[in-house]
BADO-935697 format. One record per atom (N, C-alpha, C, O): residue in three letters; y, z, x. Coordinates in steps of 0.001 Angstrom, whole numbers, padded with zeros to 6 digits, always signed. Layout:
<nodes>
ALAYZX
...
</nodes>
This chain:
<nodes>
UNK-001197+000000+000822
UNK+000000+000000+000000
UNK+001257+000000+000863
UNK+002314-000528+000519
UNK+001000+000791+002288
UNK+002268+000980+002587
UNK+002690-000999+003338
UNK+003557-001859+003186
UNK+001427-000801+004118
UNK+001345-002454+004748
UNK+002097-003378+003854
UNK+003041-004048+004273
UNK+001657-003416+002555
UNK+002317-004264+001196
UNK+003987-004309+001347
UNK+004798-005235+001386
UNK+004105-002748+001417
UNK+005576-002534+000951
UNK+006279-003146+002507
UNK+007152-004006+002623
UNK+005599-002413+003556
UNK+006374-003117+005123
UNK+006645-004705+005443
UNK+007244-005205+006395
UNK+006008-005319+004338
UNK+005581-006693+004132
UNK+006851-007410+003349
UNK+007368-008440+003783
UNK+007363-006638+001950
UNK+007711-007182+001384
UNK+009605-006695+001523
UNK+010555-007284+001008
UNK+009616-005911+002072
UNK+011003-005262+002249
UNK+012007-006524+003500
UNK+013158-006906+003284
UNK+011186-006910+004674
UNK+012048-008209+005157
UNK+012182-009219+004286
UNK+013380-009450+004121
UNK+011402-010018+003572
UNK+011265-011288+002732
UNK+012803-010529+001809
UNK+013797-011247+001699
UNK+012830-008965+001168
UNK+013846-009357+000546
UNK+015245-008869+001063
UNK+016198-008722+000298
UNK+015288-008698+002010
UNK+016317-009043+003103
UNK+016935-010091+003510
UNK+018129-010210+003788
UNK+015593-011322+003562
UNK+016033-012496+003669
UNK+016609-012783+002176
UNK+017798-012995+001939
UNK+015950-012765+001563
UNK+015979-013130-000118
UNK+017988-012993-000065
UNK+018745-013963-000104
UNK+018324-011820+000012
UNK+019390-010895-000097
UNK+020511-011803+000953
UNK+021525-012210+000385
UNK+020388-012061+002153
UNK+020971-012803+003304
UNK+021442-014080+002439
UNK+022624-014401+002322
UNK+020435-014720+001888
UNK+020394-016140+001696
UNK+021076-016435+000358
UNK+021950-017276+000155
UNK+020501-015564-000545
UNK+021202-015720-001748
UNK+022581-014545-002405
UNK+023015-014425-003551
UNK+022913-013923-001284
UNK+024256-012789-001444
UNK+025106-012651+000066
UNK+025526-011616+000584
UNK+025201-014031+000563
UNK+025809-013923+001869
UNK+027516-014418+001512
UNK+028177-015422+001779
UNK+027828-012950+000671
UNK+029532-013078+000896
UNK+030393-012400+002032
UNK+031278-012826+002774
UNK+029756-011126+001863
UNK+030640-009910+002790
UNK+029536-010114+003957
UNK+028318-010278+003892
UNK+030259-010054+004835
UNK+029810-009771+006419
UNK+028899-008257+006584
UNK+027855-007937+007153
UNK+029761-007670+005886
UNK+028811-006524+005837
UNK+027064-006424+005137
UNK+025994-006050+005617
UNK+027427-006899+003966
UNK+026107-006772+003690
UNK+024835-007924+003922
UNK+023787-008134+003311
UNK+025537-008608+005227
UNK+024759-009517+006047
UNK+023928-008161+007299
UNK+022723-007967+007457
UNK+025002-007502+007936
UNK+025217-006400+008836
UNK+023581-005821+008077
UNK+022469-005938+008592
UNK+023872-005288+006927
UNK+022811-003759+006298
UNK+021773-004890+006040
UNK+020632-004435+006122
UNK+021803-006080+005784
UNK+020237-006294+005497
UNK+019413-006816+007032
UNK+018206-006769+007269
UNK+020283-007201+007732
UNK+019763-007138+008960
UNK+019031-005997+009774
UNK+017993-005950+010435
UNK+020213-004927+009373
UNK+019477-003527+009654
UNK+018227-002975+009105
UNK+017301-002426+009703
UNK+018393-003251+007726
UNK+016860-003283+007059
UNK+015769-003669+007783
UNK+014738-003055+008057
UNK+016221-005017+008116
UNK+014952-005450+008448
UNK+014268-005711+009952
UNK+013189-006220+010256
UNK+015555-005043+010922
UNK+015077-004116+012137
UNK+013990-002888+011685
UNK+013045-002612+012424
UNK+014217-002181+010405
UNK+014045-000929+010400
UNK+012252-000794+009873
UNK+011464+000149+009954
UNK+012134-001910+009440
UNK+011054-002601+008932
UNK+010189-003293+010061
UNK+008990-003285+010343
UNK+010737-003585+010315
UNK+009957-004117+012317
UNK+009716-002850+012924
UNK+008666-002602+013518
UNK+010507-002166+012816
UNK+010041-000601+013871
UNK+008667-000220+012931
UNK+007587+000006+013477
UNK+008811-000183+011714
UNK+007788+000680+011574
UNK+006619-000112+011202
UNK+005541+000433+010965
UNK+006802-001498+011136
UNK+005442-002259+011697
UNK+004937-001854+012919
UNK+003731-001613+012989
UNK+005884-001696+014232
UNK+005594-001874+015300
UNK+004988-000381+015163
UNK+003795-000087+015245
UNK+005689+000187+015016
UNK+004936+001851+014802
UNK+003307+001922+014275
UNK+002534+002776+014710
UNK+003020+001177+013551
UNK+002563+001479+012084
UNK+001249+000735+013076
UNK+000215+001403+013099
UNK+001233-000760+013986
UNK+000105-001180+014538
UNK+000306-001167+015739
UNK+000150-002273+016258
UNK+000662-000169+016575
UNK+000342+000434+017479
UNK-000624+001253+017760
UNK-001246+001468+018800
UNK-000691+001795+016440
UNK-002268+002989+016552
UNK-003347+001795+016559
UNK-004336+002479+016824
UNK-003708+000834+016478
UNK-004543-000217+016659
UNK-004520-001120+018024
UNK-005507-001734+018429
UNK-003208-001109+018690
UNK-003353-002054+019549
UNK-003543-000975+021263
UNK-003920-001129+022425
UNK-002903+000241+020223
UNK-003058+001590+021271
UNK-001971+001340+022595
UNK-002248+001371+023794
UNK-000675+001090+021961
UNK+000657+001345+023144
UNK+001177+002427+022645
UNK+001142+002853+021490
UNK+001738+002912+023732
UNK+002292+004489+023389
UNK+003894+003917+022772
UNK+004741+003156+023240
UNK+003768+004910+021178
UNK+004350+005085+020175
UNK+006349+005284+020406
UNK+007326+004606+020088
UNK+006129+006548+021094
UNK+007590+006596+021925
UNK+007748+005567+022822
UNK+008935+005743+023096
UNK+007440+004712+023413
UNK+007971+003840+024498
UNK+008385+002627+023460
UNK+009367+001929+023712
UNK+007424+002368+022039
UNK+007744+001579+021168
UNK+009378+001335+020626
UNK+010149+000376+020617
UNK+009434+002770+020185
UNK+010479+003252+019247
UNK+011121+003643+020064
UNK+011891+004295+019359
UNK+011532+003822+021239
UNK+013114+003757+022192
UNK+013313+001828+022176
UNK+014427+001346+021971
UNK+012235+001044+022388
UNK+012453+000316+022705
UNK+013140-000785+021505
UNK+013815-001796+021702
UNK+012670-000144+020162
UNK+012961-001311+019207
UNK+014391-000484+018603
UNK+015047-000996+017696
UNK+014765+000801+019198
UNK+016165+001840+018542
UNK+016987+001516+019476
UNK+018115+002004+019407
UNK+016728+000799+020368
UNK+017771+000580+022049
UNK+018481-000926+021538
UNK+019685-001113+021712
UNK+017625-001938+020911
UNK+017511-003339+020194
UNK+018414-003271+019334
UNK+019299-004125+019375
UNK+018453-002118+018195
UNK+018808-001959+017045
UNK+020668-001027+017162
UNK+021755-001126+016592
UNK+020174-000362+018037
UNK+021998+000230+018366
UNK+022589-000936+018871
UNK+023636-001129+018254
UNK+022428-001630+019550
UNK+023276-002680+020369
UNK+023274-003972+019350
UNK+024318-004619+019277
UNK+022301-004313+018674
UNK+022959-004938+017121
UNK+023973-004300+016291
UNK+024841-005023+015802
UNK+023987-002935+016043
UNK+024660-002837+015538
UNK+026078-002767+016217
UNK+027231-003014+015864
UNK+025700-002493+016907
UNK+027323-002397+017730
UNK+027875-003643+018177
UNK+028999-003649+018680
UNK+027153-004792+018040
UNK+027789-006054+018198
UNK+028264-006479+016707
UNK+029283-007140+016511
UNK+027275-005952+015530
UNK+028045-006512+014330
UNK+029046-005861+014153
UNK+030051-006533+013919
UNK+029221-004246+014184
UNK+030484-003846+013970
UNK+031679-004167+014471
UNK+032642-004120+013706
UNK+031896-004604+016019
UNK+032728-005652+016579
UNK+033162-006638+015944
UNK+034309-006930+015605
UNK+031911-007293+015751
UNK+032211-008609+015059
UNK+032859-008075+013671
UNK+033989-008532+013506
UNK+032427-007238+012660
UNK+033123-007328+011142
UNK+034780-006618+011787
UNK+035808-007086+011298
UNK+034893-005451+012926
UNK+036074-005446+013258
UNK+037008-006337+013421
UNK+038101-006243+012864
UNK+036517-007771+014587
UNK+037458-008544+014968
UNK+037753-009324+013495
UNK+038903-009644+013194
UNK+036691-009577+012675
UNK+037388-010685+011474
UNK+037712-009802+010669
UNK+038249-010252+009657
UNK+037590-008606+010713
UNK+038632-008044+009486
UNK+040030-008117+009709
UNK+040805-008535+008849
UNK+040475-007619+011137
UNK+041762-007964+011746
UNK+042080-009319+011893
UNK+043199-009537+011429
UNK+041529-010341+012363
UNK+041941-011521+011936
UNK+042074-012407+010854
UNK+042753-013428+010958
UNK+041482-012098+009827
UNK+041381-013204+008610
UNK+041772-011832+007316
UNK+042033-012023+006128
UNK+041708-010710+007929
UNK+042229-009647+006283
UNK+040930-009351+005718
UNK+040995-008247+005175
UNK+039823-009841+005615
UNK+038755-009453+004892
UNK+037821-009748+005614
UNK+038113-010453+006580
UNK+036341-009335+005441
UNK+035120-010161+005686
UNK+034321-010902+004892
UNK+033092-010833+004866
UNK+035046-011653+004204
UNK+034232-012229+003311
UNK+033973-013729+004826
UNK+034565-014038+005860
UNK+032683-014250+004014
UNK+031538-015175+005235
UNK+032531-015976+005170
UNK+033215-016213+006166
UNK+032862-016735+003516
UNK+033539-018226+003391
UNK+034993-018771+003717
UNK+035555-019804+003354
UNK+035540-017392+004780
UNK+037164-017584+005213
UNK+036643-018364+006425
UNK+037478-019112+006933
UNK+035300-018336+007048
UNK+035008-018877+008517
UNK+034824-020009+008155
UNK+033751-020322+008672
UNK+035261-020988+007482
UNK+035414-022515+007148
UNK+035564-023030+008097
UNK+036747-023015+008436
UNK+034749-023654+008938
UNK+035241-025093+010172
UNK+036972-025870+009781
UNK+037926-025838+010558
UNK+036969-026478+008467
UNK+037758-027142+007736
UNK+038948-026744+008189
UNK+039552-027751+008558
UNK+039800-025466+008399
UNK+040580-025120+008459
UNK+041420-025082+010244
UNK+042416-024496+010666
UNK+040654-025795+010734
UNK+040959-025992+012331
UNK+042146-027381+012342
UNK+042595-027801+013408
</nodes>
């Protein structure tokens, strides 16, 4: 059951990305989701492939801080430049 649910929580991340990609931000949180969902795959079949658990989870939380800290940059710099984060102000068109 849980395998099911670890399964189906990225697909609707993507789902979410693809069909609700206005705000920058909630591009940001479903991305995070679905880091958070990879860790605990990686967690979750490790007891099977038998790598040690902590070396896992520094390694996929080391991945996951430095994403986030590049998106928050990023929604910083275009909030200060364009006033909002909405995706559709980054128009090519407007060059």
């Amino acid at each position: 059951m849980l395998y099911v649910l670890l399964l189906i929580v990225p697909i609707m991340c993507v789902v979410n990305v693809v069909f609700h990609a206005t705000s920058l931000l909630m591009i940001l949180l479903s991305l995070e989701a679905m880091m958070l969902s990879v860790m605990f795959m990686l967690i979750g079949s490790s007891m099977f492939i038998e790598m040690s658990i902590p070396m896992i989870s520094v390694m996929v939380l080391s991945v996951s801080a430095c994403e986030t800290s590049l998106g928050l940059s990023i929604l910083v710099i275009m909030s200060r430049s364009y006033g909002s984060d909405m995706v559709n102000l980054l128009s090519m068109s407007k060059c």
